[in-house]
N, C-alpha and C positions, 0 to 999 in steps of 0.2 A: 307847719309851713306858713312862710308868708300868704294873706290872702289880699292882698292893698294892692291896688292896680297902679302901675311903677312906685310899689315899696322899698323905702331906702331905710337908711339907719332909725333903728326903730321902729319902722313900721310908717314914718316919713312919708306922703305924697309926695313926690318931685315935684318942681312947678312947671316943668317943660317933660314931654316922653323923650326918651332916651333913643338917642339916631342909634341904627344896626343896620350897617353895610355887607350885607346877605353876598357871599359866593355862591351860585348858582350853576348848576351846567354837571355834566358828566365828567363822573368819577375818574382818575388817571388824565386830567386834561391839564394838567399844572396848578392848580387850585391850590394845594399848597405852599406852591414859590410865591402865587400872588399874595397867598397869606402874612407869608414873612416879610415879604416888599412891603406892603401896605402898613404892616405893626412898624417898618420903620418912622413912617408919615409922620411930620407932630400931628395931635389932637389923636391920632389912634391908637387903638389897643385892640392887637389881636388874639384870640384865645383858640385856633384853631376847629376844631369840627365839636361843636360847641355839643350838638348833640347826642353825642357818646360819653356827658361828661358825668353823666348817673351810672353807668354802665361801668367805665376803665378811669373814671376819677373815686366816684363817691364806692361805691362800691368796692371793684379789684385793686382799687390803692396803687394805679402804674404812675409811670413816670411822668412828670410834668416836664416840656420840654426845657426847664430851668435847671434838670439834673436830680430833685426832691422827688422822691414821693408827694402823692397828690397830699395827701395828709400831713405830711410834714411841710409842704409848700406855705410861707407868711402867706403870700399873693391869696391864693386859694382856701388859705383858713381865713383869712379876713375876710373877702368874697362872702363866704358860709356867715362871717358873723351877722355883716353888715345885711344881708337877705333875708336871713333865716334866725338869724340867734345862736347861730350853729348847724355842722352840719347832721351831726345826732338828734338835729330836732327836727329834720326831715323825715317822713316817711316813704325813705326811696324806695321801697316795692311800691307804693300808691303809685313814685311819679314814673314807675315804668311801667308800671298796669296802664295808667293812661296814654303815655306815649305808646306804647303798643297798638291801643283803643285809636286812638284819634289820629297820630304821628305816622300816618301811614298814606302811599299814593293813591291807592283802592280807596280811600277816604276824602278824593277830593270833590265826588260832588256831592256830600255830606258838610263838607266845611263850604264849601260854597252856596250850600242851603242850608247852612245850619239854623235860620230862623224859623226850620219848618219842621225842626228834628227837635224839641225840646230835650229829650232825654240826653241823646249827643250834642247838645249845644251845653247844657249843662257841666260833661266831662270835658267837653275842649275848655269852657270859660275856665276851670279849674287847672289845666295845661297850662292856660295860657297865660292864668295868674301867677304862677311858677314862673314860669319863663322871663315876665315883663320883670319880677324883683330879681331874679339872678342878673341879666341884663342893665339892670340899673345898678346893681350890685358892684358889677364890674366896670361901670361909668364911674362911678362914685370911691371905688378904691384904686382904680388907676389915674382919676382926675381928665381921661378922656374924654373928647367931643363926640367921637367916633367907633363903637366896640366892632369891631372885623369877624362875622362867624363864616368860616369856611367849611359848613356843615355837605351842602351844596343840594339837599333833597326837596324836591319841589313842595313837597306836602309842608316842612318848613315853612317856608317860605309863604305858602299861602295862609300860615295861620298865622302870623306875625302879621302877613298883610289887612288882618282885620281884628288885630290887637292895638286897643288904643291907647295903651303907653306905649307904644313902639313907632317910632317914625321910620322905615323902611325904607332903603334903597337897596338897588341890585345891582349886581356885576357879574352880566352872563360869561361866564369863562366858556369856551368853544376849541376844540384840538381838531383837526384832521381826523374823524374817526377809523380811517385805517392804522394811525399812529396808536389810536383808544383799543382797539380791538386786538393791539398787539400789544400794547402793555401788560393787560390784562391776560394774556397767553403766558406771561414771561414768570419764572420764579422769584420773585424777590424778597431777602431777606430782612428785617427788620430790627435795630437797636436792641437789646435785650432787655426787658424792662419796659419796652417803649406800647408794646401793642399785646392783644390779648394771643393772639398767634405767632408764633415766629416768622414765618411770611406771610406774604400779602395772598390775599384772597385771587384765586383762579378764577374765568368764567369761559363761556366756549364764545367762541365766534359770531356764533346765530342772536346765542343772549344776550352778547355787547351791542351789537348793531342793531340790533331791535329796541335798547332801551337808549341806547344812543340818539335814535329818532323821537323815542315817545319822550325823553327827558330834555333835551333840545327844543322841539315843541311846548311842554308844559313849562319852561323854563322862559320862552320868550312870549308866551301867553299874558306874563306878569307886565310888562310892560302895557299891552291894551288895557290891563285894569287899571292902569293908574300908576303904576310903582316907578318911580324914577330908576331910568336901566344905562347902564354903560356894558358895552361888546367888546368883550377882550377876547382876541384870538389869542391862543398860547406862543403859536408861532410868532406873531409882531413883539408879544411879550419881552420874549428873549432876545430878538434881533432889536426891537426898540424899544428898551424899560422904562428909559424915560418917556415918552410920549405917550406911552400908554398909564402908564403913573400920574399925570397928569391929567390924561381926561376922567381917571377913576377919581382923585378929589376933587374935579370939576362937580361933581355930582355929589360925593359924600362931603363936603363941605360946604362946597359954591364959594370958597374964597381965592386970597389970590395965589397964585401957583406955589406948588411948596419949593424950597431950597433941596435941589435932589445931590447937592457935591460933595456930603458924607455920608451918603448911601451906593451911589451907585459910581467906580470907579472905571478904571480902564482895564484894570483887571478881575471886575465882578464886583458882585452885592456885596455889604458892607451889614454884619449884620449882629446885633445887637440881642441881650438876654431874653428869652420873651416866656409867657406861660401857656403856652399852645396844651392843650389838652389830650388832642387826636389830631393825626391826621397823617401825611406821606411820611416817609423814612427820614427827608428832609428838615420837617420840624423839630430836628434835634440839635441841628445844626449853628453854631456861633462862627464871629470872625468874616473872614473875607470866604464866598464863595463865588466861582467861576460862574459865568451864565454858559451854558453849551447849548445848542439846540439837539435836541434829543430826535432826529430821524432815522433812526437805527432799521427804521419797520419798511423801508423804501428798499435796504436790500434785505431783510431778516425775515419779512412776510414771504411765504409761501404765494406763488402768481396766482394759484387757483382761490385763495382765499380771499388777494388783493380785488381778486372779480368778481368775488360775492359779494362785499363787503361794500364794494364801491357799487353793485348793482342794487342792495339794500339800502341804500343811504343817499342812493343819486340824486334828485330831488331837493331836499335839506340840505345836502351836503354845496350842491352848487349856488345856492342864496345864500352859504357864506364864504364864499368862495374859494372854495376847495373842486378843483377844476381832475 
Protein backbone atom coordinates (compact mmCIF):
# COMPACT_ATOMS: atom_id res chain seq x y z
CA UNK A 1 0.00 0.00 0.00
CA UNK A 2 0.85 3.41 -0.80
CA UNK A 3 2.17 5.14 2.52
CA UNK A 4 3.07 8.95 1.19
CA UNK A 5 0.64 11.49 2.39
CA UNK A 6 -1.24 12.58 -1.12
CA UNK A 7 0.92 9.79 -3.07
CA UNK A 8 0.68 9.95 -6.73
CA UNK A 9 2.59 8.29 -9.55
CA UNK A 10 5.10 6.55 -7.87
CA UNK A 11 4.82 7.34 -4.82
CA UNK A 12 5.06 11.30 -6.03
CA UNK A 13 4.20 14.13 -3.14
CA UNK A 14 1.71 16.35 -4.89
CA UNK A 15 2.44 19.81 -4.49
CA UNK A 16 -1.08 20.95 -3.62
CA UNK A 17 -3.68 18.26 -1.36
CA UNK A 18 -6.23 17.11 -3.57
CA UNK A 19 -9.75 19.10 -3.16
CA UNK A 20 -12.81 16.31 -2.29
CA UNK A 21 -16.21 17.74 -2.50
CA UNK A 22 -17.72 15.20 0.38
CA UNK A 23 -21.78 14.58 -0.11
CA UNK A 24 -23.01 14.51 3.19
CA UNK A 25 -26.52 13.98 4.69
CA UNK A 26 -28.88 11.14 4.86
CA UNK A 27 -29.11 8.28 2.84
CA UNK A 28 -32.15 8.15 0.20
CA UNK A 29 -32.13 12.08 0.10
CA UNK A 30 -30.89 12.22 -3.73
CA UNK A 31 -27.17 12.09 -3.08
CA UNK A 32 -26.82 10.23 -5.98
CA UNK A 33 -28.48 12.55 -8.78
CA UNK A 34 -26.26 15.36 -7.08
CA UNK A 35 -23.53 12.86 -7.83
CA UNK A 36 -23.98 12.65 -11.43
CA UNK A 37 -24.99 16.50 -11.65
CA UNK A 38 -21.88 17.47 -10.26
CA UNK A 39 -19.38 14.67 -12.44
CA UNK A 40 -21.00 16.68 -15.15
CA UNK A 41 -19.14 20.17 -13.92
CA UNK A 42 -15.69 20.71 -15.84
CA UNK A 43 -12.76 20.24 -13.36
CA UNK A 44 -15.01 17.25 -11.64
CA UNK A 45 -14.80 13.82 -11.29
CA UNK A 46 -17.21 11.80 -9.66
CA UNK A 47 -16.65 8.36 -8.40
CA UNK A 48 -19.83 7.74 -6.49
CA UNK A 49 -19.90 6.35 -2.70
CA UNK A 50 -16.29 6.14 -2.69
CA UNK A 51 -16.29 4.19 0.35
CA UNK A 52 -17.63 0.77 -0.67
CA UNK A 53 -15.01 0.74 -3.14
CA UNK A 54 -12.86 -2.00 -1.23
CA UNK A 55 -15.92 -3.88 -0.39
CA UNK A 56 -18.03 -4.04 -4.26
CA UNK A 57 -14.98 -2.73 -6.43
CA UNK A 58 -11.75 -4.32 -5.11
CA UNK A 59 -13.00 -7.23 -3.76
CA UNK A 60 -16.71 -8.59 -5.31
CA UNK A 61 -15.60 -7.17 -8.90
CA UNK A 62 -19.33 -5.48 -9.43
CA UNK A 63 -20.16 -3.04 -11.94
CA UNK A 64 -18.51 0.10 -12.54
CA UNK A 65 -21.17 2.46 -13.62
CA UNK A 66 -19.27 2.64 -16.95
CA UNK A 67 -20.87 -0.91 -17.83
CA UNK A 68 -17.00 -2.96 -16.80
CA UNK A 69 -16.39 -4.83 -14.16
CA UNK A 70 -14.43 -2.97 -11.69
CA UNK A 71 -11.30 -4.97 -12.76
CA UNK A 72 -11.76 -4.79 -16.12
CA UNK A 73 -12.47 -0.92 -15.94
CA UNK A 74 -9.10 1.23 -17.73
CA UNK A 75 -10.40 4.15 -15.35
CA UNK A 76 -10.00 2.02 -12.17
CA UNK A 77 -7.09 -0.07 -13.21
CA UNK A 78 -5.16 2.83 -13.75
CA UNK A 79 -6.56 4.57 -10.52
CA UNK A 80 -4.89 1.12 -8.74
CA UNK A 81 -1.79 1.71 -10.68
CA UNK A 82 -1.16 5.11 -10.33
CA UNK A 83 -1.94 4.81 -6.09
CA UNK A 84 -0.86 1.60 -5.30
CA UNK A 85 1.19 -0.09 -8.12
CA UNK A 86 -1.62 -2.10 -8.48
CA UNK A 87 -4.43 -3.28 -7.12
CA UNK A 88 -3.01 -6.81 -6.07
CA UNK A 89 -0.53 -4.93 -4.15
CA UNK A 90 -3.17 -3.81 -1.68
CA UNK A 91 -3.87 -5.62 1.20
CA UNK A 92 -7.63 -5.29 1.12
CA UNK A 93 -8.52 -7.30 4.22
CA UNK A 94 -5.95 -4.70 6.14
CA UNK A 95 -7.89 -1.79 4.50
CA UNK A 96 -11.20 -3.24 5.82
CA UNK A 97 -10.00 -4.22 8.99
CA UNK A 98 -9.32 -0.57 9.38
CA UNK A 99 -12.29 0.84 8.01
CA UNK A 100 -14.21 -1.19 10.28
CA UNK A 101 -11.84 -0.03 13.23
CA UNK A 102 -11.75 3.59 12.62
CA UNK A 103 -14.63 4.29 9.66
CA UNK A 104 -17.18 4.08 11.95
CA UNK A 105 -19.92 6.87 13.81
CA UNK A 106 -19.31 5.27 17.32
CA UNK A 107 -15.82 6.32 16.42
CA UNK A 108 -16.24 9.96 16.25
CA UNK A 109 -15.02 11.18 19.50
CA UNK A 110 -12.07 8.95 18.97
CA UNK A 111 -11.26 10.73 15.71
CA UNK A 112 -11.82 13.92 17.20
CA UNK A 113 -9.44 13.13 19.99
CA UNK A 114 -7.36 11.18 18.26
CA UNK A 115 -4.32 12.96 19.82
CA UNK A 116 -5.09 11.39 22.91
CA UNK A 117 -5.50 7.79 21.65
CA UNK A 118 -2.13 6.92 20.26
CA UNK A 119 -2.93 3.38 19.38
CA UNK A 120 -6.26 4.55 17.34
CA UNK A 121 -4.54 7.51 16.15
CA UNK A 122 -1.95 5.19 14.67
CA UNK A 123 -4.69 2.94 12.61
CA UNK A 124 -6.69 5.89 11.39
CA UNK A 125 -3.23 7.74 10.25
CA UNK A 126 -2.87 4.33 8.19
CA UNK A 127 -6.68 4.78 6.90
CA UNK A 128 -6.11 7.79 6.21
CA UNK A 129 -2.97 7.33 4.25
CA UNK A 130 -4.92 5.09 1.93
CA UNK A 131 -7.35 7.31 1.41
CA UNK A 132 -5.30 10.64 0.66
CA UNK A 133 -3.22 8.33 -2.54
CA UNK A 134 -6.44 6.80 -3.81
CA UNK A 135 -8.03 10.37 -3.82
CA UNK A 136 -5.04 11.79 -5.63
CA UNK A 137 -5.07 8.85 -7.53
CA UNK A 138 -8.06 9.79 -9.01
CA UNK A 139 -7.18 13.67 -9.38
CA UNK A 140 -4.27 12.50 -11.18
CA UNK A 141 -5.89 10.02 -13.80
CA UNK A 142 -9.02 11.83 -14.52
CA UNK A 143 -6.94 15.39 -14.75
CA UNK A 144 -9.73 16.81 -12.16
CA UNK A 145 -9.65 19.88 -10.04
CA UNK A 146 -12.54 18.43 -8.02
CA UNK A 147 -12.98 14.49 -7.06
CA UNK A 148 -17.09 14.21 -5.96
CA UNK A 149 -17.39 11.39 -3.17
CA UNK A 150 -20.97 10.69 -2.61
CA UNK A 151 -20.04 8.41 0.26
CA UNK A 152 -22.33 10.70 2.60
CA UNK A 153 -21.32 9.01 6.29
CA UNK A 154 -20.40 11.45 8.73
CA UNK A 155 -17.39 9.46 10.34
CA UNK A 156 -15.93 10.04 6.59
CA UNK A 157 -16.16 13.02 6.58
CA UNK A 158 -14.56 13.78 9.65
CA UNK A 159 -11.62 11.87 8.96
CA UNK A 160 -10.81 13.53 5.69
CA UNK A 161 -11.40 16.60 7.77
CA UNK A 162 -8.20 16.10 9.48
CA UNK A 163 -6.36 14.52 6.67
CA UNK A 164 -3.71 16.85 5.46
CA UNK A 165 -3.50 15.94 1.76
CA UNK A 166 -7.07 16.53 1.66
CA UNK A 167 -8.56 19.91 1.04
CA UNK A 168 -12.35 19.28 2.15
CA UNK A 169 -15.45 20.75 1.19
CA UNK A 170 -19.01 19.70 1.83
CA UNK A 171 -22.37 19.62 0.35
CA UNK A 172 -25.05 18.85 3.03
CA UNK A 173 -27.74 17.12 0.83
CA UNK A 174 -31.06 17.33 3.25
CA UNK A 175 -34.62 15.60 1.86
CA UNK A 176 -37.88 16.05 3.75
CA UNK A 177 -37.36 13.33 6.15
CA UNK A 178 -40.89 11.92 5.85
CA UNK A 179 -40.04 11.59 1.93
CA UNK A 180 -36.47 9.69 3.72
CA UNK A 181 -38.55 7.44 5.89
CA UNK A 182 -40.52 6.39 3.12
CA UNK A 183 -38.12 5.54 0.73
CA UNK A 184 -36.46 3.63 2.87
CA UNK A 185 -40.02 1.55 3.53
CA UNK A 186 -40.13 0.92 -0.30
CA UNK A 187 -38.81 -2.16 -2.26
CA UNK A 188 -36.31 -1.28 -4.69
CA UNK A 189 -34.79 -3.18 -7.12
CA UNK A 190 -31.43 -2.66 -8.45
CA UNK A 191 -29.25 -3.21 -11.94
CA UNK A 192 -27.92 -6.66 -11.97
CA UNK A 193 -24.38 -6.45 -11.42
CA UNK A 194 -24.67 -3.12 -10.09
CA UNK A 195 -24.97 -3.77 -6.04
CA UNK A 196 -24.13 -6.53 -3.65
CA UNK A 197 -28.09 -7.18 -3.08
CA UNK A 198 -30.53 -7.17 -5.51
CA UNK A 199 -32.61 -4.54 -3.73
CA UNK A 200 -31.95 -1.86 -1.66
CA UNK A 201 -31.68 -2.19 1.96
CA UNK A 202 -35.14 -1.86 4.22
CA UNK A 203 -35.20 -0.04 7.54
CA UNK A 204 -38.20 0.65 9.88
CA UNK A 205 -39.55 4.02 10.48
CA UNK A 206 -38.28 4.59 14.12
CA UNK A 207 -34.49 3.86 12.71
CA UNK A 208 -34.83 6.19 9.79
CA UNK A 209 -35.98 9.05 11.78
CA UNK A 210 -33.79 8.60 14.40
CA UNK A 211 -30.67 8.55 12.26
CA UNK A 212 -32.29 11.08 10.14
CA UNK A 213 -31.76 13.55 13.27
CA UNK A 214 -28.44 12.29 14.49
CA UNK A 215 -27.06 12.27 10.81
CA UNK A 216 -28.38 15.83 9.92
CA UNK A 217 -26.85 17.03 13.05
CA UNK A 218 -23.38 15.45 12.84
CA UNK A 219 -23.44 16.38 9.22
CA UNK A 220 -23.93 20.11 9.86
CA UNK A 221 -21.57 20.00 12.75
CA UNK A 222 -18.83 19.96 9.97
CA UNK A 223 -19.42 23.39 9.04
CA UNK A 224 -18.64 25.00 12.79
CA UNK A 225 -15.20 23.10 12.44
CA UNK A 226 -14.18 24.78 9.80
CA UNK A 227 -15.25 22.80 6.58
CA UNK A 228 -16.36 24.86 3.84
CA UNK A 229 -20.42 23.70 3.42
CA UNK A 230 -23.07 24.31 0.89
CA UNK A 231 -27.06 23.29 1.77
CA UNK A 232 -28.60 21.52 -0.82
CA UNK A 233 -32.30 20.68 -0.31
CA UNK A 234 -33.20 17.68 -2.63
CA UNK A 235 -36.44 19.36 -3.25
CA UNK A 236 -34.83 22.85 -4.82
CA UNK A 237 -32.45 20.32 -6.53
CA UNK A 238 -34.94 19.16 -8.76
CA UNK A 239 -37.20 21.99 -9.18
CA UNK A 240 -34.00 24.33 -9.50
CA UNK A 241 -30.72 22.34 -10.80
CA UNK A 242 -29.17 25.09 -11.92
CA UNK A 243 -29.00 27.41 -8.98
CA UNK A 244 -28.41 24.96 -6.88
CA UNK A 245 -25.42 23.73 -9.31
CA UNK A 246 -24.00 26.71 -8.94
CA UNK A 247 -23.80 27.51 -5.49
CA UNK A 248 -22.17 23.88 -5.07
CA UNK A 249 -19.11 25.26 -7.45
CA UNK A 250 -19.29 28.47 -5.60
CA UNK A 251 -17.64 26.54 -2.96
CA UNK A 252 -15.78 23.47 -4.78
CA UNK A 253 -14.03 25.78 -6.88
CA UNK A 254 -14.76 29.40 -6.09
CA UNK A 255 -14.42 30.19 -9.68
CA UNK A 256 -16.69 31.67 -12.17
CA UNK A 257 -19.90 30.14 -12.72
CA UNK A 258 -19.82 26.92 -14.86
CA UNK A 259 -21.51 26.88 -18.43
CA UNK A 260 -24.69 24.60 -17.28
CA UNK A 261 -26.41 24.41 -21.31
CA UNK A 262 -25.07 21.00 -22.05
CA UNK A 263 -26.02 19.66 -18.87
CA UNK A 264 -29.01 20.47 -17.98
CA UNK A 265 -31.96 20.79 -20.71
CA UNK A 266 -35.73 21.47 -20.90
CA UNK A 267 -36.26 18.13 -20.87
CA UNK A 268 -33.70 16.87 -17.93
CA UNK A 269 -30.04 16.13 -17.11
CA UNK A 270 -27.69 15.54 -19.85
CA UNK A 271 -25.53 12.92 -18.78
CA UNK A 272 -22.36 11.63 -19.72
CA UNK A 273 -20.03 8.26 -18.98
CA UNK A 274 -18.92 8.34 -15.53
CA UNK A 275 -17.13 5.64 -12.96
CA UNK A 276 -19.33 5.81 -9.98
CA UNK A 277 -18.38 2.83 -7.93
CA UNK A 278 -21.58 2.61 -5.50
CA UNK A 279 -24.36 4.21 -5.02
CA UNK A 280 -28.46 4.65 -5.97
CA UNK A 281 -29.94 2.49 -8.94
CA UNK A 282 -29.45 5.94 -10.77
CA UNK A 283 -25.57 5.61 -11.05
CA UNK A 284 -25.91 3.53 -13.91
CA UNK A 285 -27.64 5.73 -15.79
CA UNK A 286 -26.24 7.67 -19.39
CA UNK A 287 -28.08 10.04 -21.94
CA UNK A 288 -30.73 12.35 -21.20
CA UNK A 289 -32.65 11.90 -17.86
CA UNK A 290 -35.90 13.51 -16.83
CA UNK A 291 -35.63 15.47 -13.47
CA UNK A 292 -39.23 14.55 -11.50
CA UNK A 293 -39.66 15.39 -7.99
CA UNK A 294 -40.13 12.28 -6.39
CA UNK A 295 -43.21 13.06 -3.61
CA UNK A 296 -44.85 9.97 -3.77
CA UNK A 297 -44.59 9.57 0.34
CA UNK A 298 -47.26 12.81 0.54
CA UNK A 299 -49.92 10.34 -0.50
CA UNK A 300 -48.12 6.70 0.00
CA UNK A 301 -47.23 7.35 3.84
CA UNK A 302 -49.53 5.97 5.95
CA UNK A 303 -51.12 9.39 8.27
CA UNK A 304 -50.26 7.49 11.41
CA UNK A 305 -46.70 7.25 10.41
CA UNK A 306 -46.59 10.70 8.67
CA UNK A 307 -47.32 11.75 12.70
CA UNK A 308 -44.51 10.01 14.08
CA UNK A 309 -42.22 10.88 11.90
CA UNK A 310 -42.85 14.50 11.66
CA UNK A 311 -43.24 14.43 15.59
CA UNK A 312 -39.56 12.77 15.76
CA UNK A 313 -38.06 15.16 13.53
CA UNK A 314 -40.01 18.33 14.43
CA UNK A 315 -37.29 20.43 15.65
CA UNK A 316 -34.39 19.83 12.79
CA UNK A 317 -36.92 19.31 10.47
CA UNK A 318 -38.41 23.04 10.70
CA UNK A 319 -34.58 24.87 10.69
CA UNK A 320 -34.56 23.55 7.26
CA UNK A 321 -37.60 24.30 6.48
CA UNK A 322 -39.66 21.44 6.17
CA UNK A 323 -43.01 22.99 7.64
Amino acid sequence: MSSAEGAGPSGAARPHPVRVLYIGGMARSGSTLLDLMLGQLPAHCDVGELFYLWRDGVERDLLCACGERFGACPFWTEVGRVAFGGWDRVDTGRVLALQADVDRTSRLPAILGARRLPGFRSRLDEYTEVLTALYAAIATVSGAEVVVDSTKRPSLAYILRRAPGIDLRLVHVVRDPRGVVYSWTKQVKMPAGAAPKPYMNQRSPRQISRRWVTVTLMTATLRRLGVPTVLVRYEDLVREPAAALRRVAAVSTGGPEPDLSGILTPDGLRLGESHTVAGGRVRMRTGLMPLRLDEEWRTALPSSLRRFVSAVTWPLRRRFGYR
